[in-house]
N, C-alpha and C positions, 0 to 999 in steps of 0.2 A: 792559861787560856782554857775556855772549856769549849767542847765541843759538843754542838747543836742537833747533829745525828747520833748519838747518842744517850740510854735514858742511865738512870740514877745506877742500873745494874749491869750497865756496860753494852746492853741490846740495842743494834740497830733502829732506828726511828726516822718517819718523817716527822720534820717539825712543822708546829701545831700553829698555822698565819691566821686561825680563826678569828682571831683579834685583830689583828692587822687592818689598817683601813685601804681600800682600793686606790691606789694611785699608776696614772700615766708614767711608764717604764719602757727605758728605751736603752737596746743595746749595741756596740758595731762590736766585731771582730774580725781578722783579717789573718792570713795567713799566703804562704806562697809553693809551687812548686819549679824545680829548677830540671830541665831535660836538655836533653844532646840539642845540635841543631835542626839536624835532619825531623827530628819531632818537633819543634821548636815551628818548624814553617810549615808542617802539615797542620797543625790547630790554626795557626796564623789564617795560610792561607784556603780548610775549610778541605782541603783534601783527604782529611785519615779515612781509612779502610771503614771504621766503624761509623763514621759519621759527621753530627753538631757534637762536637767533642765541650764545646762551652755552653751550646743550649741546652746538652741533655745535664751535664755536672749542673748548670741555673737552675732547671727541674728537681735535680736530686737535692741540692744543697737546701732550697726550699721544701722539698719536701720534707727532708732532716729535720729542722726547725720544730714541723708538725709531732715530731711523734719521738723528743728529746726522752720524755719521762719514761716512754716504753725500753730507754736503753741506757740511763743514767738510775739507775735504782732509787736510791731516794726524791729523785726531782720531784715537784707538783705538777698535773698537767696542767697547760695555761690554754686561755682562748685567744690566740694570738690576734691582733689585729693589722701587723706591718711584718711581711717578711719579702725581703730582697735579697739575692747575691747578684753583683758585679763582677767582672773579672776587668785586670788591668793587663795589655803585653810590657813585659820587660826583654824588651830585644838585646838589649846591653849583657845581658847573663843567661838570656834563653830561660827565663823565667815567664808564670803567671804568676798574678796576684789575684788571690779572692777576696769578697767584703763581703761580708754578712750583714746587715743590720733589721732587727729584730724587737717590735715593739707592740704593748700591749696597756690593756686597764684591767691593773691585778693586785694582789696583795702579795707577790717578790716578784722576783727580777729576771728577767730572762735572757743572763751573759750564758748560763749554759746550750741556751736556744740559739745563742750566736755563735756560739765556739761549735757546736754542732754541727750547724749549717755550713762554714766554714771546715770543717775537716773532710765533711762527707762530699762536700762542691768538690775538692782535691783529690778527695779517693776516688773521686769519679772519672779524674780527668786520669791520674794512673791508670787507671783499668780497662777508657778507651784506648790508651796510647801503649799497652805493656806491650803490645806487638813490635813496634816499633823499637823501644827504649825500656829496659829495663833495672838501667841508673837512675829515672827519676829520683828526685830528692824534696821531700815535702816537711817543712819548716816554719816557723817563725810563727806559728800560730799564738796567737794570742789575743784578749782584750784589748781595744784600744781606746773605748769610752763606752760611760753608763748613764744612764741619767735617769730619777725619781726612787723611790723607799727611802727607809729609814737614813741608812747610809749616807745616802745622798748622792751627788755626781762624784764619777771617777775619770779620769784622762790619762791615757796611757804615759810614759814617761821614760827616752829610754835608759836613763840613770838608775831605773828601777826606782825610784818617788813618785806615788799619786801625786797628779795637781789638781 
């Protein structure tokens, strides 16, 4: 395997998409966090001390998205053109679920603009809520589909196999 951040003498590098043709690139990610109950129904039901404990994480997680390459060293900056997070309740386990999905017209791909978006939506919802709970538990983050570049489409899988 060779690896792409790297040049012939071992030195960090971004690699060089100058060639690359511009294609429509689209990514989700999603990941969850899991709290007490007592926190569980203050987000639910829009009580926490601090606030939109989901509107301001929607804010931040979007925001993320924008400014990936300022905190992932090699990334490229991209001119996004779709950035959304969702959040899902999981009542069953006093969980959220966040979604990221993250699309543009670029020459790469912007799962790291989705995994991004998705960690920082969750960091956000910790940091309203640490008052409260301080077992939060934030997980599962991952890719769950791609689509456009080279590559081509990826779909998450949880056998671990793209499909």
């Amino acid at each position: 395997m060779e690896f792409t951040h790297i040049d012939a003498n071992g030195n960090a590098i971004m690699v060089d998409v100058s060639g690359k043709p511009v294609t429509a690139r689209t990514a989700v990610a999603t990941g969850r966090i899991t709290m007490s109950e007592a926190c569980f129904a203050a987000v639910r039901d829009g009580t926490a001390k601090k606030g939109d404990v989901l509107g301001v994480a929607q804010v931040a997680g979007i925001m993320a998205t924008k400014r990936t390459a300022e905190l992932i060293p090699l990334c490229h900056t991209l001119a996004l053109t779709k950035s959304a997070v969702t959040f899902r309740l999981l009542p069953e386990c006093c969980g959220i679920e966040a979604t990221c999905t993250v699309s543009c017209q670029g020459v790469t791909g912007v799962e790291m603009e989705a995994l991004t978006g998705v960690s920082v939506a969750l960091l956000t919802v910790y940091d309203m809520c640490k008052a409260v709970d301080k077992h939060m538990i934030i997980g599962e983050i991952h890719l769950v589909e791609k689509h456009g570049g080279k590559s081509g489409d990826f779909q998450f899988s949880s056998d671990g196999g793209a499909q």
